[in-house]
C-alpha positions as CSV (number, residue, x, y, z in Angstrom):
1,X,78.2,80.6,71.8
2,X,80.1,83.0,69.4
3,X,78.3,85.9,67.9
4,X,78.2,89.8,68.0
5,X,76.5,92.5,70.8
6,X,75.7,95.4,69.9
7,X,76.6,97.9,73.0
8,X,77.0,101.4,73.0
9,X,80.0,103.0,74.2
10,X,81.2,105.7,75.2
11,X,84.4,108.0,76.7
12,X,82.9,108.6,79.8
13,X,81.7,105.0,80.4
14,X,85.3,103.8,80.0
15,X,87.3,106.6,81.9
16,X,84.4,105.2,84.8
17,X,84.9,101.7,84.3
18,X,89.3,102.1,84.1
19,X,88.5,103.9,87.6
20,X,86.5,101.7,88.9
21,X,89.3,98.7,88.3
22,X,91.8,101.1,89.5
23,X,89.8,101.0,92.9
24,X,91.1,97.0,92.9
25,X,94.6,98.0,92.6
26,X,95.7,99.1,96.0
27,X,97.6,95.4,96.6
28,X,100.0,96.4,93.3
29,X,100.9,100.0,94.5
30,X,101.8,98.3,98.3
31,X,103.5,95.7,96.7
32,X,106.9,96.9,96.4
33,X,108.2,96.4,100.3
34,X,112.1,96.8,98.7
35,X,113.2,98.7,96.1
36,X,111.7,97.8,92.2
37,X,115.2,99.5,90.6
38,X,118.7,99.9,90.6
39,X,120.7,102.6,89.7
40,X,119.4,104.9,86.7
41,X,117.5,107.5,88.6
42,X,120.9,108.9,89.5
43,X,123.4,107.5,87.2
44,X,124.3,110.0,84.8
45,X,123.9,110.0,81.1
46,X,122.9,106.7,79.6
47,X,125.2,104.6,77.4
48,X,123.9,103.2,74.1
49,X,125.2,99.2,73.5
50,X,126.3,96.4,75.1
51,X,125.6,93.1,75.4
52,X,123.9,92.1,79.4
53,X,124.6,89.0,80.9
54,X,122.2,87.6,83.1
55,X,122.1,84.4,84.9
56,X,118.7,82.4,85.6
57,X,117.5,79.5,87.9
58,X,115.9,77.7,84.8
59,X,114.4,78.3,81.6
60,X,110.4,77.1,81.4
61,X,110.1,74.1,78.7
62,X,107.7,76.4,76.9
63,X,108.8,79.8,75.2
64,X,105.2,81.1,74.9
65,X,103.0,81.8,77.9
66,X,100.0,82.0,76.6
67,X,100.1,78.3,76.3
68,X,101.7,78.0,80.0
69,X,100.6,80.9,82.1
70,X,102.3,84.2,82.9
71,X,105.3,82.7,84.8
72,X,108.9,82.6,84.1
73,X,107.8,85.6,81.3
74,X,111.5,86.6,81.6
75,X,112.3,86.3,77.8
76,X,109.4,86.5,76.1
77,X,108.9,90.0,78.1
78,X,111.0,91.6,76.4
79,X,109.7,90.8,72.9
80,X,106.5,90.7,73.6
81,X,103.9,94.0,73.6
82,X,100.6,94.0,75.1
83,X,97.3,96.2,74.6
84,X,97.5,97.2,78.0
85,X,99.7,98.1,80.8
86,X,100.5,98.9,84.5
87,X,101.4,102.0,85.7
88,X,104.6,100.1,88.5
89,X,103.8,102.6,91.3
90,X,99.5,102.9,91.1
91,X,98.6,99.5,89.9
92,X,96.2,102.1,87.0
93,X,95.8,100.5,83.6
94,X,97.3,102.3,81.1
95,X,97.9,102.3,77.5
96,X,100.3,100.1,75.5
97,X,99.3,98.8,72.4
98,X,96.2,100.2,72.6
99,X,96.1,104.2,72.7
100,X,92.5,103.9,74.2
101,X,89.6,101.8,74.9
102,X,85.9,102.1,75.8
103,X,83.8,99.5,77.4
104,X,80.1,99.1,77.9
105,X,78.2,99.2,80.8
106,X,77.9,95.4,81.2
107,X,82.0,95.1,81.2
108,X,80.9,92.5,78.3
109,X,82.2,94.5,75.6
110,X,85.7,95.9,75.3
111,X,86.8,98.0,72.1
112,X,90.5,99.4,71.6
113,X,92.1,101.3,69.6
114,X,95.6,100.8,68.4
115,X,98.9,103.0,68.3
116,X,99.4,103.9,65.0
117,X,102.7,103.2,63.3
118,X,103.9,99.8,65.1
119,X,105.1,97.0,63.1
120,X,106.7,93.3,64.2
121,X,110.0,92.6,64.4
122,X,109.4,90.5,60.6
123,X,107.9,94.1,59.3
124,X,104.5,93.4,59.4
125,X,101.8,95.8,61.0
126,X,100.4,95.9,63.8
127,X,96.7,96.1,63.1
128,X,92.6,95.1,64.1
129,X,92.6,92.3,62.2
130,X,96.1,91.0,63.8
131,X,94.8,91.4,67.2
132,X,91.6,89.8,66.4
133,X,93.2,86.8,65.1
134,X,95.3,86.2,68.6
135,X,91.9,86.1,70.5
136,X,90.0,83.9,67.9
137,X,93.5,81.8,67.8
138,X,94.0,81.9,71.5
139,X,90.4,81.0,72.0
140,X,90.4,77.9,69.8
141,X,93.1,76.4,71.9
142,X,91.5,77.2,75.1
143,X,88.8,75.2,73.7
144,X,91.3,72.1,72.8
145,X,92.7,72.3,76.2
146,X,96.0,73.5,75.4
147,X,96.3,76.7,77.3
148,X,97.4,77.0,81.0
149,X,94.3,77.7,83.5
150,X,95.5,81.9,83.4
151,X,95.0,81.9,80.1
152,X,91.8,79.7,80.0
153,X,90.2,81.7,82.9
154,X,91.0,85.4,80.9
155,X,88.8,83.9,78.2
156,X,86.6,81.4,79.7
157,X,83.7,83.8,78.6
158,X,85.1,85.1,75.4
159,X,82.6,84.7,72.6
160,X,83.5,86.4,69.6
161,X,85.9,89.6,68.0
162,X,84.9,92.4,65.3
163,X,87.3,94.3,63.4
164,X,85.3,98.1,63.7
165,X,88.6,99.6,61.3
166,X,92.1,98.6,60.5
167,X,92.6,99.9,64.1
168,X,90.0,99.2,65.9
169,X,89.1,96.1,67.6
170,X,86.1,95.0,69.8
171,X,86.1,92.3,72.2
172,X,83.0,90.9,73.3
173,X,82.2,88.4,76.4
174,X,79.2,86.7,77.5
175,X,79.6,87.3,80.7
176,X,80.6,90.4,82.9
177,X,84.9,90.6,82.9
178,X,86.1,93.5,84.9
179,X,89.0,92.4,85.1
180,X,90.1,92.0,81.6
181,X,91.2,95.3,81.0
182,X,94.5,94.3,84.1
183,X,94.3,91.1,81.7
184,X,95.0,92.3,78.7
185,X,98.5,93.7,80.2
186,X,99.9,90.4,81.5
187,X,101.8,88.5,79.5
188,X,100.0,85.3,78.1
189,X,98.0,88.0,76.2
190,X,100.4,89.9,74.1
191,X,100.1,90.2,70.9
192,X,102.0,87.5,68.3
193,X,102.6,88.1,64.6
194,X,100.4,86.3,61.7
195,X,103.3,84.6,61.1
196,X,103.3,82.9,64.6
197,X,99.3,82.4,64.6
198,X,100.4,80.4,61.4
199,X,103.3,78.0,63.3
200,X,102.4,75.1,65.8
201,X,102.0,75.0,69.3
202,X,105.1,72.7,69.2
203,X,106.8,75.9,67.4
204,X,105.5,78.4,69.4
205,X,106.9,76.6,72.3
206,X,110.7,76.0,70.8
207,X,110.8,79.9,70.0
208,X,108.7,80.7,67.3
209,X,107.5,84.4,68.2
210,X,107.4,87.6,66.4
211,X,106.2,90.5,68.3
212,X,106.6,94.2,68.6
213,X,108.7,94.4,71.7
214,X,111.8,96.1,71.9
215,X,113.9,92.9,71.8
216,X,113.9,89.7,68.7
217,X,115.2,86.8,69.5
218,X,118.7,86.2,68.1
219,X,120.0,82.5,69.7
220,X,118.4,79.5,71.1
221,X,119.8,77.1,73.1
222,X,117.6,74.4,74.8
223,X,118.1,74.3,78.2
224,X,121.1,76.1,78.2
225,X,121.1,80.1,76.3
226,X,119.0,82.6,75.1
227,X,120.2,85.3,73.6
228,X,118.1,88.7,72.1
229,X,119.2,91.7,69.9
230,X,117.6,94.8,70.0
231,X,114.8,96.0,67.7
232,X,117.1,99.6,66.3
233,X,113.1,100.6,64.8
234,X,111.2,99.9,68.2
235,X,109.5,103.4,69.4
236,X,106.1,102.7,71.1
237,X,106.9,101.8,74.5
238,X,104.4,102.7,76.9
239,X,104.3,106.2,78.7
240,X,104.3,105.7,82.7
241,X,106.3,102.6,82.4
242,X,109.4,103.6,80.0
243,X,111.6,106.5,80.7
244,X,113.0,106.9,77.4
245,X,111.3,106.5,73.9
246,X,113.3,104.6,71.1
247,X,115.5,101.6,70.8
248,X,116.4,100.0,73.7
249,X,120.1,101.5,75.3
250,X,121.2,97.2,75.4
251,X,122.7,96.0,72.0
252,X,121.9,92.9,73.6
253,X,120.7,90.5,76.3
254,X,122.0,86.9,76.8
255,X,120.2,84.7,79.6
256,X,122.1,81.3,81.0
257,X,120.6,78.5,83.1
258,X,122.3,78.3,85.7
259,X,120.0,76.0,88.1
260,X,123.3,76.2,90.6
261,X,122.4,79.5,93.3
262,X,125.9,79.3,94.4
263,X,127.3,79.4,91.1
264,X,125.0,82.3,90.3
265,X,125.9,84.6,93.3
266,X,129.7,83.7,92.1
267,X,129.4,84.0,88.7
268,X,128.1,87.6,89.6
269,X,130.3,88.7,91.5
270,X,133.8,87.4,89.6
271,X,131.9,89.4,87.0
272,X,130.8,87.0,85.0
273,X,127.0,88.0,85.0
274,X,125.6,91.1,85.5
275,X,122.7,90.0,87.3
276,X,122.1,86.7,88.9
277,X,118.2,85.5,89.1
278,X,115.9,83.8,92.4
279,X,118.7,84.5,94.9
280,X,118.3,82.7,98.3
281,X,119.0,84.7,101.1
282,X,121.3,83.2,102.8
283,X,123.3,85.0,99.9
284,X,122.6,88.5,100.8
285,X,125.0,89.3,103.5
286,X,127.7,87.6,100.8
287,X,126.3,89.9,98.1
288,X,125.9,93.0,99.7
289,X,129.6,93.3,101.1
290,X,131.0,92.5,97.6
291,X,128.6,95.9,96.9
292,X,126.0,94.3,94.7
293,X,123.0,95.7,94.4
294,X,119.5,94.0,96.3
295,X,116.3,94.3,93.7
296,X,113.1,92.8,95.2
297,X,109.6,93.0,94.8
298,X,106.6,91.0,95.9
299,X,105.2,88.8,93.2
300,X,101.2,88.7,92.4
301,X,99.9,85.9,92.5
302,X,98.9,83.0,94.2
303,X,100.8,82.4,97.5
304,X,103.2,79.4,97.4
305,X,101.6,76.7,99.6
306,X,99.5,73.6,99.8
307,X,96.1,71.9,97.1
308,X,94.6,69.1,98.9
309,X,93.6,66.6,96.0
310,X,89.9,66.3,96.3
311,X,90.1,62.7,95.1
312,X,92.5,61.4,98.5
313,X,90.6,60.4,101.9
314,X,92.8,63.0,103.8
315,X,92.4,66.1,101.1
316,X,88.6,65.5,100.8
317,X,88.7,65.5,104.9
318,X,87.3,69.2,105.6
319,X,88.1,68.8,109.3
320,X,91.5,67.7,108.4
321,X,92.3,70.6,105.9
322,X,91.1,73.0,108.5
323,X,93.5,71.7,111.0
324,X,96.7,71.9,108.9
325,X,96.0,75.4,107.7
326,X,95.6,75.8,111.6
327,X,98.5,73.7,112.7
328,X,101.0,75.5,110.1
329,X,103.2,78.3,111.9
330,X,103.7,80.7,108.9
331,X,105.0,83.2,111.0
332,X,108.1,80.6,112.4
333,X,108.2,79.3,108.6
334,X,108.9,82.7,107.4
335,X,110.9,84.1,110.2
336,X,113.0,80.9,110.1
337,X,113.9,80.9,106.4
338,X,113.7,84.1,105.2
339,X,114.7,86.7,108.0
340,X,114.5,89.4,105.9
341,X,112.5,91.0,102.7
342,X,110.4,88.5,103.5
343,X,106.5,88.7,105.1
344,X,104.4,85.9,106.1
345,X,101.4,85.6,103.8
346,X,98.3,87.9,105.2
347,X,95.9,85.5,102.5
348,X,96.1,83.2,100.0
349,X,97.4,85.7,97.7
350,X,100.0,88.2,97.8
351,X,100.0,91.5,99.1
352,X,100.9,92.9,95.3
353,X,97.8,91.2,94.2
354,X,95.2,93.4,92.8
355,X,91.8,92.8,94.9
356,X,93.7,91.2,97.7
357,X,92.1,91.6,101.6
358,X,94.2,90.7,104.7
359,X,92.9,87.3,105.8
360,X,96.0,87.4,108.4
361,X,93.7,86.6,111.4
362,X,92.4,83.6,109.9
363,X,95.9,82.4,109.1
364,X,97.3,82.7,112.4
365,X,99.3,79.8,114.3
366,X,96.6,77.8,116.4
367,X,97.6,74.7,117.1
368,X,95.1,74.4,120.1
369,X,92.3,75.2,117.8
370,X,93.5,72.8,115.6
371,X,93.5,69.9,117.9
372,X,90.2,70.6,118.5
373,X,89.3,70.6,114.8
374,X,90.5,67.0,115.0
375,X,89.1,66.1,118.1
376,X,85.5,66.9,117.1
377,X,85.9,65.1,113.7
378,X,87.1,62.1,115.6
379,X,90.7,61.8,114.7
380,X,92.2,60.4,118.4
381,X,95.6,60.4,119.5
382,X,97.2,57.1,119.2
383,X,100.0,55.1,121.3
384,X,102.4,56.9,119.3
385,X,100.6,60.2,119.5
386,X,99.6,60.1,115.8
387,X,96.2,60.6,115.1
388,X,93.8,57.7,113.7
389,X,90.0,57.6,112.8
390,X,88.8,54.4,111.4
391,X,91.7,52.5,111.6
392,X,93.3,54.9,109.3
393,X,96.1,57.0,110.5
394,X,96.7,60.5,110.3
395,X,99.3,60.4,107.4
396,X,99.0,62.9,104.6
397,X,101.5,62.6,101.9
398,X,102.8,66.0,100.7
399,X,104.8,66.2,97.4
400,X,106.9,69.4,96.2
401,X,108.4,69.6,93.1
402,X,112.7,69.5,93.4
403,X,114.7,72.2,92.6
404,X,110.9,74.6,92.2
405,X,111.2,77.9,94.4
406,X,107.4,78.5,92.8
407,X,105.6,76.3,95.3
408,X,106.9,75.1,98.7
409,X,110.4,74.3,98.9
410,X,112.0,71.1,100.7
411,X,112.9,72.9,103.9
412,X,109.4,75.0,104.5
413,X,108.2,71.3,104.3
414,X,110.5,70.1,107.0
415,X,109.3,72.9,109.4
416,X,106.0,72.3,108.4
417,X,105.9,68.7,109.3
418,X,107.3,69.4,112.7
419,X,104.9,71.7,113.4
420,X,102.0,69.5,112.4
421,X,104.1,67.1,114.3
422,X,102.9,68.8,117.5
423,X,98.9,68.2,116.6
424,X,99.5,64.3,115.9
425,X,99.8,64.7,112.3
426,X,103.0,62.8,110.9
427,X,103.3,64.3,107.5
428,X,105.1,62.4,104.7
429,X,107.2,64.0,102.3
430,X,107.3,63.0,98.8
431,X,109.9,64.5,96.4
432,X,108.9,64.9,92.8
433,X,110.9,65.6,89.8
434,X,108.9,68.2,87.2
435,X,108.3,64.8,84.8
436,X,107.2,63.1,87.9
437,X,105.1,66.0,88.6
438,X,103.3,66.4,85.3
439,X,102.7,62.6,85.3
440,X,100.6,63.0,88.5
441,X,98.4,65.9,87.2
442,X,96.7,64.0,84.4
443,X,95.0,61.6,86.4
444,X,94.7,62.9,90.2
445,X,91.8,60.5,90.8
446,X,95.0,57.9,90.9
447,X,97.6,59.9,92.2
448,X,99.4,58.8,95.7
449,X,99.1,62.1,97.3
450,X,96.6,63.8,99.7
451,X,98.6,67.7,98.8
452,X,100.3,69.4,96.3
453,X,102.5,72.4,96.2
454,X,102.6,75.1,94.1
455,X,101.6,78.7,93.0
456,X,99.9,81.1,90.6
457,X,101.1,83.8,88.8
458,X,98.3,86.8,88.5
459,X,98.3,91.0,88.8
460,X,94.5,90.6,89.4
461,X,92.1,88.6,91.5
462,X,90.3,87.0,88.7
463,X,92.3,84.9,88.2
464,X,91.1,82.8,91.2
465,X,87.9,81.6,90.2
466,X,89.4,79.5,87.4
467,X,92.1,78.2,89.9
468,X,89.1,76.9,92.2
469,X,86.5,75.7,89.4
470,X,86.4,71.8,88.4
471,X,87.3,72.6,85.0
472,X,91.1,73.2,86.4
473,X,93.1,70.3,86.0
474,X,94.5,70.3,89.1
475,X,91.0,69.6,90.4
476,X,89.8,67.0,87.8
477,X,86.1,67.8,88.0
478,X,86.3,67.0,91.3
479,X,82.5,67.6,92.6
480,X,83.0,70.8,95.7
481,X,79.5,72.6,95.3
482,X,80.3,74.9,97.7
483,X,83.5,76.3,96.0
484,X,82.3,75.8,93.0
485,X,79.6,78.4,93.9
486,X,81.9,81.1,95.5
487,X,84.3,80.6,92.4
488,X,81.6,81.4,90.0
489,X,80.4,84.8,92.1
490,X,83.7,86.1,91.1
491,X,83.2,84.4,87.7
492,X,80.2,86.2,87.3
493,X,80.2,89.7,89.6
494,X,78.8,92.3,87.1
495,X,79.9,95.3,89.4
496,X,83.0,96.6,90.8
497,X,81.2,96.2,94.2
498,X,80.1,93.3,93.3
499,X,83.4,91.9,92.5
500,X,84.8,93.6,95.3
501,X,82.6,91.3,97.6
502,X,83.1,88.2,95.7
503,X,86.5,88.2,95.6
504,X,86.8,88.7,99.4
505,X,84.2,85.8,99.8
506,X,86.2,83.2,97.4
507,X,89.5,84.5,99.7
508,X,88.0,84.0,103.1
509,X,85.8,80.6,101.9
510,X,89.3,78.9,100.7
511,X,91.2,79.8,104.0
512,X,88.2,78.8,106.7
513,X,88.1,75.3,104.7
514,X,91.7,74.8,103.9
515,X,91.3,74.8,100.1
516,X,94.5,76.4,99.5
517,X,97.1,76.5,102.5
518,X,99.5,79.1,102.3
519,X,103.3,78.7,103.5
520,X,104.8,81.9,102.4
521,X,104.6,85.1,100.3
522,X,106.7,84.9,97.2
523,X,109.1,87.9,96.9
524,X,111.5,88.2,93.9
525,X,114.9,88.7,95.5
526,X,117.5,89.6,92.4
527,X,121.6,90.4,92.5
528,X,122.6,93.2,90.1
529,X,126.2,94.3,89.4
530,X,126.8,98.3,90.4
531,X,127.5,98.7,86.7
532,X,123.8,97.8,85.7
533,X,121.7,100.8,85.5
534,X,117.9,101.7,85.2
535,X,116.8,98.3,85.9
536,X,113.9,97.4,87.4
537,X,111.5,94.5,88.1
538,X,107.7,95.8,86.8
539,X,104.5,95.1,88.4
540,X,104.6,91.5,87.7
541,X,107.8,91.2,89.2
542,X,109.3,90.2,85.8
543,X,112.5,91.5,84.6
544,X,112.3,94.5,82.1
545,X,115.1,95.6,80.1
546,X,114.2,98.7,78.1
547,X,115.5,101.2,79.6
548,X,118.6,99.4,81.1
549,X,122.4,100.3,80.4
550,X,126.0,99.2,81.4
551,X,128.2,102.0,82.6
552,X,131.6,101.6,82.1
């Protein structure tokens, strides 16, 4: 229902309520196990121009994030502004767009106001009306379905926006969001031009976006280059994030597909790129002794790993859920693969999530238990030593998306199936193409698999309850009471404690009944050339380019 609440607010009720969500931020502060920059702090003087090359894995087939959640944000970051941001080291909210905010007692009712002075890159200003628009816009195509569940879940109780003065904008919710102020920083929330709000979603996709960030697109290339010039007017960067005001140092940044990791790590260090994107580790050694510099930082999100399809015999099968999450040697998995940088997930988010609890007990390796999980539910040993119940065999089919370091890869897969191998569970799996893969999704109910892989990109906790609600896609309406129920307590907590507790509950209820089973935590592992300086990888683990420069 849309309409207006009339809240008072106050200075004091915000600075409470910013450190109250600060409280949940202790994951995005300990998130950072390598270093989150290379170079600047001891650099020398920094040099204005220059055009950075930077090699990437793959470019998403949609330019604006709102519509497809906050991953692969690597271009649109750097044109893009938001109202809010993260301080990298703390995890505190602080300001970007918006100078200041107040909200009310409820956390239904957010009001900002805006930095003076900003325009978009087509010389427009920023202002309240602007802003409003985005959320009436962005609301309307939650409502037609054509938003990614990030998106959907920020505003699933968004129910209206005033324009209080030409800068000042209140946001009002019908239900209690404390975590919109974290929100409002990421990505699929910044703030677009009338001009885009104008174009399609077909033209907002291709490219079509005008913000206020330091960068304007100057080049597009489907599938192949991307190329951005700097903004010479840009001078609102936020304070605790930036470490020079102004113009970018970068005349310009150019970013190639290259879905090839070997031809990344070469291309970077023959010189072609200056940095080279989702390095494997196997690469490192390689890297390091031709002195390039190791960036990495945990992502927050949702850990890569495993959705059983509520629709398939085997992924309804609570017994059998709770046995593979058992069965699955995370430790081995990590330990295996990725010997170093790398931890084994400690929940079913990351550590750099905001409002994440270690759950690391829970997901230890147990393959006795596990058997036993099976044993009790009836699932017997056969000749062979795979499990049957029913006549039906112990099979579940697995897909993973080719080429996708998002979710699970092939060979955590491999390990995984011989581990589950061990508990008479013969795992099949299926290789999908990202066609193949978006096929799937729109009917689940007919889909030939019992799991999925995948992951979710998030700074806050929130985020989860729209992951594990019926109205996700990946879940089809799918009738779970039970998670449904824990998914709405976070939905709905109306205190910080109260989220606190919720959150923890919707974590701990997902692990004990194998609703999401997590494989690895995701770390962003990045190759730069010792000429690129001040560059970093911000709280979201996304690439930011402001106050970058290429010596020499």
């Amino acid at each position: 229902m849309f309409g207006y609440s009339l809240f008072s607010t106050s200075p004091v009720r915000a600075a409470a309520a910013g450190a109250a969500l600060a409280l949940l931020a202790v994951g995005c502060s300990s998130g950072g196990e390598a270093t989150a920059g290379a170079g600047g702090a001891d650099s020398g003087t920094p040099v204005q121009g220059g055009n950075l090359t930077i090699a990437v894995s793959s470019f998403q087939p949609c330019l604006d994030v709102s519509l497809t959640g906050g991953r692969n944000s690597t271009v649109t970051h750097q044109i893009l502004d938001t109202l809010t941001d993260q301080d990298p080291k703390t995890g505190e909210i602080i300001p970007r767009l918006a100078t200041k905010w107040e909200v009310n007692d409820d956390y239904t009712v957010f009001t900002f106001h805006l930095r003076e002075g900003v325009t978009f890159s087509d010389g427009t200003p920023l202002d309240a009306k602007t802003v409003a628009d985005n959320f009436t816009t962005l609301a309307g195509l939650v409502g037609e379905g054509k938003t990614d569940t990030l998106t959907l879940n920020a505003l699933n109780s968004f129910s209206g926006v005033e324009v209080v003065d030409p800068l000042t904008v209140r946001l009002n919710f019908k239900l209690p969001e404390l975590g919109f102020l974290r929100n409002a920083s990421d990505p699929y929330l910044a703030i677009l031009s009338a001009s885009t709000l104008a174009t399609t979603t077909e033209e907002r996709c291709a490219g079509r976006l005008v913000g206020t960030g330091p960068f304007v697109f100057d080049q597009i290339v489907k599938d192949k280059s991307i190329t951005l010039k700097r903004r010479a007017d840009y001078n609102w960067g936020a304070d605790g994030v930036i470490q020079h005001q102004g113009p970018s140092y970068l005349e310009g940044i150019v970013f190639e597909a290259v879905p090839e990791s070997g031809v990344r790590v070469g291309g970077l260090v023959s010189g072609q790129f200056d940095i080279s994107d989702d390095i494997p580790i196997t690469d490192l050694p390689q890297l390091r002794s031709a002195g390039q510099t190791i960036v990495s930082r945990v992502v927050p999100n949702l850990v890569p790993g495993m959705r059983p399809n509520p629709y398939s015999p085997l992924g309804s099968d609570d017994a059998v859920r709770r046995a593979i999450l058992k069965g699955t040697d995370r430790k081995e998995i990590t330990e295996t693969l990725y010997p170093e940088i790398y931890k084994a997930p400690t929940s079913i988010v990351s550590s750099g999530t905001a409002g994440w609890k270690d759950f690391g007990t829970d997901l230890a390796y147990d393959p006795e238990g596990a058997k036993k999980i099976l044993d009790e539910a009836g699932w017997k040993p056969g000749a062979d030593g795979v499990r049957e119940k029913d006549g039906v065999r112990l099979e579940p089919k697995i897909t993973y998306i080719i080429g996708n370091f998002f979710g699970a890869t092939q060979q955590e897969l491999e390990l995984a199936q011989q581990q589950l191998a061990r508990i008479g569970v013969k795992v099949e799996i299926k290789a999908n193409t990202p066609a193949d893969n978006a096929a799937m999704l729109k009917d689940i109910s007919k889909a030939d698999y019992d799991f999925l892989t995948g992951s979710g990109a998030s700074k806050d906790i929130d985020f989860l309850a729209g992951l594990f609600k019926k109205s996700n896609s990946a879940l089809l309406n799918a009738e779970q009471p039970e998670l449904e129920a824990v998914a709405d307590a976070l939905n709905e907590a109306a205190t910080p404690e109260a989220r606190t507790k919720a959150a923890d509950d919707l974590q701990k209820y997902v692990i004990d009944h194998g609703h999401w089973i997590p494989l690895r935590e995701q770390t962003k592992v990045v190759a730069v050339s010792p000429r690129v300086k001040g560059y970093v990888l911000d709280t979201y683990a996304a690439h930011f380019f402001h106050d970058t420069w290429l010596a020499g």
